[in-house]
N, C-alpha and C positions, 0 to 999 in steps of 0.2 A: 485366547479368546479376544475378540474385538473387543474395543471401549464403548463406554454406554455409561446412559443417564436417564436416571428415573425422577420423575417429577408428578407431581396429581395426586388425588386420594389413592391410597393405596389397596380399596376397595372396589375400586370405578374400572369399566371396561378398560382394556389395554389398547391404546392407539399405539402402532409402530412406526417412528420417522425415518425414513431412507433418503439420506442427502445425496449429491452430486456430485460425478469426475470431481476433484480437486476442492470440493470444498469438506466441512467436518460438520459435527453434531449442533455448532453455532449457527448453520446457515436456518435455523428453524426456532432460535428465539423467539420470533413474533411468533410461532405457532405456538410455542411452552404459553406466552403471556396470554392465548387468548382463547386456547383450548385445555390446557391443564387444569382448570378448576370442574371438569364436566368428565375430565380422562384422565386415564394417567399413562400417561405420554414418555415412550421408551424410546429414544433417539441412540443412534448409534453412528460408529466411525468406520468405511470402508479398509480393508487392508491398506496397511501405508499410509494411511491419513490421519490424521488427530493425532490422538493419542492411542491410535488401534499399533499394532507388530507390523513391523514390516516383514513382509515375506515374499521369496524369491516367485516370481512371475515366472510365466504368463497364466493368468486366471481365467475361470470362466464364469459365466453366470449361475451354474450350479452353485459354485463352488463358495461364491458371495454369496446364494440364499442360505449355504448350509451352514453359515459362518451365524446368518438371524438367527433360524434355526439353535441351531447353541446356543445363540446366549440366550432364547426365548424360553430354554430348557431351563440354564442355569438360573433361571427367574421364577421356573414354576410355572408360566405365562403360556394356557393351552389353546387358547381361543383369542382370537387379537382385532382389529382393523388396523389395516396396513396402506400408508401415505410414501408414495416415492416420487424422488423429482431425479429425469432423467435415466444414466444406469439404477439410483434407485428404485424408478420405475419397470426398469426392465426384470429388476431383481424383486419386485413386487408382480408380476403378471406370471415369472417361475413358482413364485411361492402357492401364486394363484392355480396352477396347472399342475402341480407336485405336493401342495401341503393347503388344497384349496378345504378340507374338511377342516382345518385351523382357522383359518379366516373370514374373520365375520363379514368385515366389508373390504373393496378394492379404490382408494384415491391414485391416480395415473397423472404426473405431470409433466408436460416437456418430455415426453418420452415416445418409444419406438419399438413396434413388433422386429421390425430390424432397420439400424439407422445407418441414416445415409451413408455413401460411399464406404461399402467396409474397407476396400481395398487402402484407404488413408488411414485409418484406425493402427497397423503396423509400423507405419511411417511417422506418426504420431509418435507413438510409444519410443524408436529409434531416437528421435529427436530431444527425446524429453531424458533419458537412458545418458546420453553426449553431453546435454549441456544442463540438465538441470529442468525444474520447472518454471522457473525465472524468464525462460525463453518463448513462453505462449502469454504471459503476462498481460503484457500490453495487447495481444488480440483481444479480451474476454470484456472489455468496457464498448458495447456495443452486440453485444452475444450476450452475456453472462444478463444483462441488465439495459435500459436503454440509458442515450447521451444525456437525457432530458434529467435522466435519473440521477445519473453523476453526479450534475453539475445543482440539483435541487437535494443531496443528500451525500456530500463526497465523503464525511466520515462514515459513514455505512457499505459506501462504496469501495474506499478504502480496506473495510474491515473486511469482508468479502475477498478482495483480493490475497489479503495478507493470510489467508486460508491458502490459497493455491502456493502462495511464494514457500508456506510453511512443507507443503505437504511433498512427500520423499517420493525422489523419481523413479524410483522400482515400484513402487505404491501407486504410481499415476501411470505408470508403461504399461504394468500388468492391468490394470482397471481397463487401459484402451484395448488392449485384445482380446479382454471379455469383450467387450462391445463391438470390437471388427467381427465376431463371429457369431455374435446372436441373431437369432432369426428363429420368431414365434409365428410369423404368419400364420400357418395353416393350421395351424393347434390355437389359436383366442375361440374357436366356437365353443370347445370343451370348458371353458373357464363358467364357473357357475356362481362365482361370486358378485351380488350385488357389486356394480361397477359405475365411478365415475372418472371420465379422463379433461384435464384440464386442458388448454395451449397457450403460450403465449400470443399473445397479436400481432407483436414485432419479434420473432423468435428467428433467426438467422439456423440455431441449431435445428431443433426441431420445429419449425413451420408448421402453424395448425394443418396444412393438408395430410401432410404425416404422422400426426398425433391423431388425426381422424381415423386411421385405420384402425388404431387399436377401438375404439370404441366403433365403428364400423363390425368389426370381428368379431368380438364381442356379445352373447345376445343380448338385448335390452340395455346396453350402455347407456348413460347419459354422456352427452358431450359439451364442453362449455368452454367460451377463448374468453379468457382476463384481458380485458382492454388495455392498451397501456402498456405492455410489458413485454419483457424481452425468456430469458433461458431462465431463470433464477426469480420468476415471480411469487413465489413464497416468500423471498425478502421484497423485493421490489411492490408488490400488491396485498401486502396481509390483509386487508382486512378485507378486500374481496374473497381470497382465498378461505381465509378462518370462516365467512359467513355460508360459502358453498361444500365445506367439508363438515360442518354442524349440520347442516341440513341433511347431508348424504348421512352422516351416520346415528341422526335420529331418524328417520324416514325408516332405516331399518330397525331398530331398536321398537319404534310403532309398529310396526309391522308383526 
């Protein structure tokens, strides 16, 4: 079973956090400090990453929702809202299309009905397989986060990173070949969960105009770009973030 961590009343609806390629269940502290007293907040660790098993690759996206899936089981936890950044996200719009009668609401961040250039996603995972994860390092300060960010919060930025430097390279190869082969396109109109999809503004990975599709797709999506931020604006912009994901999931709960 993947790793995971529970936080919140343990009464209060279940929020699910779904982190990013190479990062682990830390990259969503500011979300524990600013949502955990209204949720109780179940963050979890992709194959290969954190403290989740490593297991021999190539994944796919199925296969990371059925990993939620479990441990949502091993928790008792029937009915959820569900927050992803990035593959997170992507493994949040499956959940949304395969186990959408589970979930109550849909958060979409930095993410992709199918992202770009699949054909780099293999070659990716090659590279990472050779030398380690230590080898993409240095691209992700300008991706992951902007420059401004850095250099106005390095030990955040730092800690950030020392997630990907931690995280095992069959854990990060396989996660890229989930992602070289996803592609939801034609299937987000079926999706019937209240849905809201974020962008970053400066997002090199995902570009708001590609994070538009999914809520495009989508019927009745909200769509909304975090000013300021790069791939990883859950760390980079919490409290924008925290303020538009409380909205989204009392809006349904009023409802």
């Amino acid at each position: 079973m993947i790793h995971y961590a529970v936080d919140g009343p343990p009464d209060a609806e279940v929020l699910v956090l779904g982190p990013s390629l190479g990062t682990d269940l830390g990259l969503f502290d500011a979300q524990v400090a600013g949502l955990a007293d209204r949720w109780r907040v179940v963050r979890f660790d992709l194959r290969g990453h954190g403290g989740s098993p490593v297991v021999p690759g190539p994944y796919s996206i199925a296969d990371l929702a059925s990993d939620v899936v479990e441990l949502l089981d091993h928790l008792g936890v029937r009915r959820f809202h569900y927050l992803g950044v990035s593959i997170g996200g992507a493994i949040g719009q499956w959940l949304a299309l395969h186990w959408g009668s589970r979930v109550l609401t849909l958060t979409i961040c930095a993410s992709a009905a199918r992202f770009a250039d699949p054909p780099q996603w293999p070659v990716r995972a090659a590279t990472v397989r050779a030398e380690g994860t230590a080898a993409i390092v240095s691209s992700r300060t300008g991706t992951w986060f902007t420059e401004d960010f850095a250099a106005r919060e390095p030990a955040e930025a730092e800690r950030l990173l020392d997630m990907l430097r931690a995280t095992s390279a069959e854990g990060y190869a396989g996660c890229c070949e989930a992602i070289g082969t996803f592609d939801v396109r034609s299937e987000l109109s079926a999706v019937t969960v209240p849905t809201l999809v974020l962008a970053g503004a400066d997002d090199p990975a995902t570009p708001p105009e590609l994070v538009r599709e999914i809520a495009d797709g989508i019927p009745s999506a909200r769509f909304e770009i975090v000013a300021g931020s790069a791939h990883l604006f859950t760390a980079e912009r919490p409290e924008i973030v925290n303020t538009a994901v409380a909205g989204h999931l009392t809006r349904r709960v009023h409802a």
